[in-house]
Each structure stands twice: as structure tokens, then as C-alpha cells.
SEGU-800631 format. One record per atom (N, C-alpha, C): atom name; z negated, x, y negated; residue in three letters. Coordinates in pm, whole numbers, plus 50000, padded with zeros to 5 digits. Example, Ala and Ser with C-alpha at 12.3 -4.5 7.8 and 13.67 -1.06 7.14 Angstrom:
<recs>
(N; (49220; 51319; 50569); ALA)
(CA; (49220; 51230; 50450); ALA)
(C; (49220; 51320; 50330); ALA)
(N; (49292; 51285; 50225); SER)
(CA; (49286; 51367; 50106); SER)
(C; (49213; 51290; 49997); SER)
</recs>
This chain:
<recs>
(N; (40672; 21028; 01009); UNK)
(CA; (40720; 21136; 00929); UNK)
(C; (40862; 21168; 00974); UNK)
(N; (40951; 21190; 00873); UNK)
(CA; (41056; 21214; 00873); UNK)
(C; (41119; 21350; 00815); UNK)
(N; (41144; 21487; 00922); UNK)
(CA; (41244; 21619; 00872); UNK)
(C; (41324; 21585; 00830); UNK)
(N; (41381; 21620; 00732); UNK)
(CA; (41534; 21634; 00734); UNK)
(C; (41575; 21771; 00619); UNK)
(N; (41666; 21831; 00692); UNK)
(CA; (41704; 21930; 00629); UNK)
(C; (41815; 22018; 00699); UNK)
(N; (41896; 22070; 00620); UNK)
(CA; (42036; 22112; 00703); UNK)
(C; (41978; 22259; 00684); UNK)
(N; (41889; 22300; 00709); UNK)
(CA; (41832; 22458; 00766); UNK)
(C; (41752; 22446; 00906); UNK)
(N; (41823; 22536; 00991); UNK)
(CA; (41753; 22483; 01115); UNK)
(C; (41621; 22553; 01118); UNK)
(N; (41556; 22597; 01028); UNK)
(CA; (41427; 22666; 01051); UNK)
(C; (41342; 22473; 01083); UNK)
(N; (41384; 22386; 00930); UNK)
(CA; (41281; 22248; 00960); UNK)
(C; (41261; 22255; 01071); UNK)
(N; (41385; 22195; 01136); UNK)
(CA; (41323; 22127; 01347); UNK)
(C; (41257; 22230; 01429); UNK)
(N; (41276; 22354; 01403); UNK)
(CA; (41187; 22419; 01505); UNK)
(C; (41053; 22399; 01425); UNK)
(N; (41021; 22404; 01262); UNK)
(CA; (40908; 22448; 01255); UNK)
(C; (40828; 22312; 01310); UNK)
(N; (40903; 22216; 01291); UNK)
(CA; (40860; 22050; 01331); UNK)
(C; (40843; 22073; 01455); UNK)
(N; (40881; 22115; 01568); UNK)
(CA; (40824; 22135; 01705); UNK)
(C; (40714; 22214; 01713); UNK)
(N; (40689; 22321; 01629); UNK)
(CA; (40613; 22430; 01623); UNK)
(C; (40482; 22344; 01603); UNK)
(N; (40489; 22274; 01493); UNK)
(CA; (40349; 22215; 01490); UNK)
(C; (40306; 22051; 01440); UNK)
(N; (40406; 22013; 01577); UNK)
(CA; (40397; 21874; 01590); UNK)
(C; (40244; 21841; 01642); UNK)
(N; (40238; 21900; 01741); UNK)
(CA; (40068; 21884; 01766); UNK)
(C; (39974; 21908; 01655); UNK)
(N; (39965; 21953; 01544); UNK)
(CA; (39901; 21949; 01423); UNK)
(C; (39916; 21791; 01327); UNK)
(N; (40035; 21733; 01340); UNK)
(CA; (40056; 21574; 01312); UNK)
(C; (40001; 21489; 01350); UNK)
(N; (39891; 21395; 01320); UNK)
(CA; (39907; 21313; 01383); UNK)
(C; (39993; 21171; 01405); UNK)
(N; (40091; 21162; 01317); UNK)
(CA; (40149; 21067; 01338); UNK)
(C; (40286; 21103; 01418); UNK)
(N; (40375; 20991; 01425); UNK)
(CA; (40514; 21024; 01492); UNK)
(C; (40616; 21102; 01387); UNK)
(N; (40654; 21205; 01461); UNK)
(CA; (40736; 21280; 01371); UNK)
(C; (40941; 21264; 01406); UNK)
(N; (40997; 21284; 01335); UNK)
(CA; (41132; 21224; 01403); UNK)
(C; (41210; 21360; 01285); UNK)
(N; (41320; 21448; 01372); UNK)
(CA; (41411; 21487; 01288); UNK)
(C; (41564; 21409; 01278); UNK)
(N; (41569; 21436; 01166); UNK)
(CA; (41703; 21366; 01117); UNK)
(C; (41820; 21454; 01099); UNK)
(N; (41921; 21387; 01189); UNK)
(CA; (42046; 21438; 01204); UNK)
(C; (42153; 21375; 01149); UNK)
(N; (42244; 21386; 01095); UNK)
(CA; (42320; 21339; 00988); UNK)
(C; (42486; 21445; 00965); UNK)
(N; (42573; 21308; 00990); UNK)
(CA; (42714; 21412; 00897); UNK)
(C; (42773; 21283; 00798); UNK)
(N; (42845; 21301; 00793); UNK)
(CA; (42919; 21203; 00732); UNK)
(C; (42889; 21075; 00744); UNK)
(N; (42941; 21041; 00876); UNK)
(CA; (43025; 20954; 00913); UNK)
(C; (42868; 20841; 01023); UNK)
(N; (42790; 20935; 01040); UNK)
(CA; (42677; 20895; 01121); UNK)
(C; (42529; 20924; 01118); UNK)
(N; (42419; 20885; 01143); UNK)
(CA; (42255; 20923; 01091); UNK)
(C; (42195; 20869; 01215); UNK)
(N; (42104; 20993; 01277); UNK)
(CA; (42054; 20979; 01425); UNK)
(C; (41929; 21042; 01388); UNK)
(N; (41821; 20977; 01484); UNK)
(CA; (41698; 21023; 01401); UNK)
(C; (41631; 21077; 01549); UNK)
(N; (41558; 21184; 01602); UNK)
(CA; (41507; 21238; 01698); UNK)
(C; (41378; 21248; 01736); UNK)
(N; (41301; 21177; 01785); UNK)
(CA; (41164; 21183; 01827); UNK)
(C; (41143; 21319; 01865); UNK)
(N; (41045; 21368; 01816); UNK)
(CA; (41020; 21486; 01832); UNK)
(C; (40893; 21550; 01991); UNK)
(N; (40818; 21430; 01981); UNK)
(CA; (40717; 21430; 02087); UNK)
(C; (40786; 21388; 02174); UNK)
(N; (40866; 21350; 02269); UNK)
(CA; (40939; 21390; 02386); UNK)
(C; (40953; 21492; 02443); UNK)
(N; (41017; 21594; 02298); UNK)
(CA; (41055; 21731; 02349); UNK)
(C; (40933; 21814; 02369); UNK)
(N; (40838; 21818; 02301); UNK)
(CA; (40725; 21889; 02280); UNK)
(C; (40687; 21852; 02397); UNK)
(N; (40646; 21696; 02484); UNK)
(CA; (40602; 21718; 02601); UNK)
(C; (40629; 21767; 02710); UNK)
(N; (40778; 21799; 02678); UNK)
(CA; (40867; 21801; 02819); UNK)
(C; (40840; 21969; 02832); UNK)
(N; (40849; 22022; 02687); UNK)
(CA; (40847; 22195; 02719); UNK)
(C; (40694; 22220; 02691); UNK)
(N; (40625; 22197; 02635); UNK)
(CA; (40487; 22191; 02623); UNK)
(C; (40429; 22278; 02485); UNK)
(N; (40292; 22239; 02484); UNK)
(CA; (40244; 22292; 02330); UNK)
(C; (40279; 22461; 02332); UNK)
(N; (40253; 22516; 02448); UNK)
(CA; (40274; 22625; 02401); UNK)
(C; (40375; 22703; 02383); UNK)
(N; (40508; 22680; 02453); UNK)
(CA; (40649; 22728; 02440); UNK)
(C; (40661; 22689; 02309); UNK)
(N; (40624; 22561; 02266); UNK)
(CA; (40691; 22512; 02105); UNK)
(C; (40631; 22620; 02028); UNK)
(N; (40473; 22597; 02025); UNK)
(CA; (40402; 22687; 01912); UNK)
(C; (40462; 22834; 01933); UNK)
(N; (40565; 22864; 01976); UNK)
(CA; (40591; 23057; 02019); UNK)
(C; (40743; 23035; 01904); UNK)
(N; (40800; 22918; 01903); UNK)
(CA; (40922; 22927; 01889); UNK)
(C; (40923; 22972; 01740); UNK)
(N; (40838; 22933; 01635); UNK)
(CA; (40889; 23049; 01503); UNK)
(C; (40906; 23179; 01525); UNK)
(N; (40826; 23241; 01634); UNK)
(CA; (40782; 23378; 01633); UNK)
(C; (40893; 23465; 01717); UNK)
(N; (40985; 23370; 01807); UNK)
(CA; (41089; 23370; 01871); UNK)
(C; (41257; 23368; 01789); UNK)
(N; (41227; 23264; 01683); UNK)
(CA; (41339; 23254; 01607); UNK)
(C; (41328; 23368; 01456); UNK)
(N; (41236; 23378; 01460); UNK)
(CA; (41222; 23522; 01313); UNK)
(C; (41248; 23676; 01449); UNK)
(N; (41192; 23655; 01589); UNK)
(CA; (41244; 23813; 01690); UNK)
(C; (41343; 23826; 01677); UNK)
(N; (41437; 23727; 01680); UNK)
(CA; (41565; 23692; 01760); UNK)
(C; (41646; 23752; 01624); UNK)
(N; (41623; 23759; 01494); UNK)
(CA; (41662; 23778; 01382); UNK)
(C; (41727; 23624; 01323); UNK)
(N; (41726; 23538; 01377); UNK)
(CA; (41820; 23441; 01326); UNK)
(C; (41744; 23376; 01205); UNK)
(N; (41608; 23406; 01135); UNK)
(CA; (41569; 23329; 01039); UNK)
(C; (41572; 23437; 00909); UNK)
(N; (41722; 23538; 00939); UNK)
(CA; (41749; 23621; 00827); UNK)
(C; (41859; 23642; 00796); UNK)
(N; (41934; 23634; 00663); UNK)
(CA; (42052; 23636; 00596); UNK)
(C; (42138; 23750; 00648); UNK)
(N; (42120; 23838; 00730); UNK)
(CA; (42175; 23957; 00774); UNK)
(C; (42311; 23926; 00881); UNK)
</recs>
């Protein structure tokens, strides 16, 4: 499975509930000029299921998943 989307809510929500996937999930990073694709289960192991699963609830506290 492949994110891609120039709203950064996708990649967190893709960390959020990568453990709900079972397959390999990868976000896609992209400008112009270049296209890099990010395994996502690396990161999830390194910080673990449960820091990820907090991070929507962290990025809507924080206010940043609002037009304000």
C-alpha cells in the first residue's frame, strides 16, 4: 500500500494505524524534480504501537489539524 498525499494528516494517520494493515505500507514523498517512497514499519517499530496510535490525538491537541 501506497499514501500519498500533500496533507500531512495521510502519514501520521498511516503511522497511526499501520498495525491495523496487514500488508507493507510505504508513504510517498515527491517534488518536482524527485519521488522517494518511505517504509512505514521501521518507524512504527522504532517508536512503538503505542506512541504512533496517540499521534492523531496529539496532532488535532496541538491544533495543527485546523485551518486556524
Amino acid at each position: 500500500m501506497v499514501v500519498s498525499s500533500d496533507d500531512t494528516d495521510a502519514p501520521l494517520l498511516a503511522l497511526a494505524f499501520k498495525s491495523f494493515v496487514p500488508s507493507s505500507m510505504y508513504i510517498k514523498c515527491a517534488t518536482q524534480a524527485r519521488t522517494s517512497y518511505i517504509d512505514t514499519t521501521p518507524i512504527v517499530q522504532r517508536h512503538g504501537l503505542e506512541v504512533c496510535r496517540c499521534l492523531p490525538g496529539l496532532h488535532a491537541f496541538t491544533g495543527c489539524d485546523s485551518a486556524d
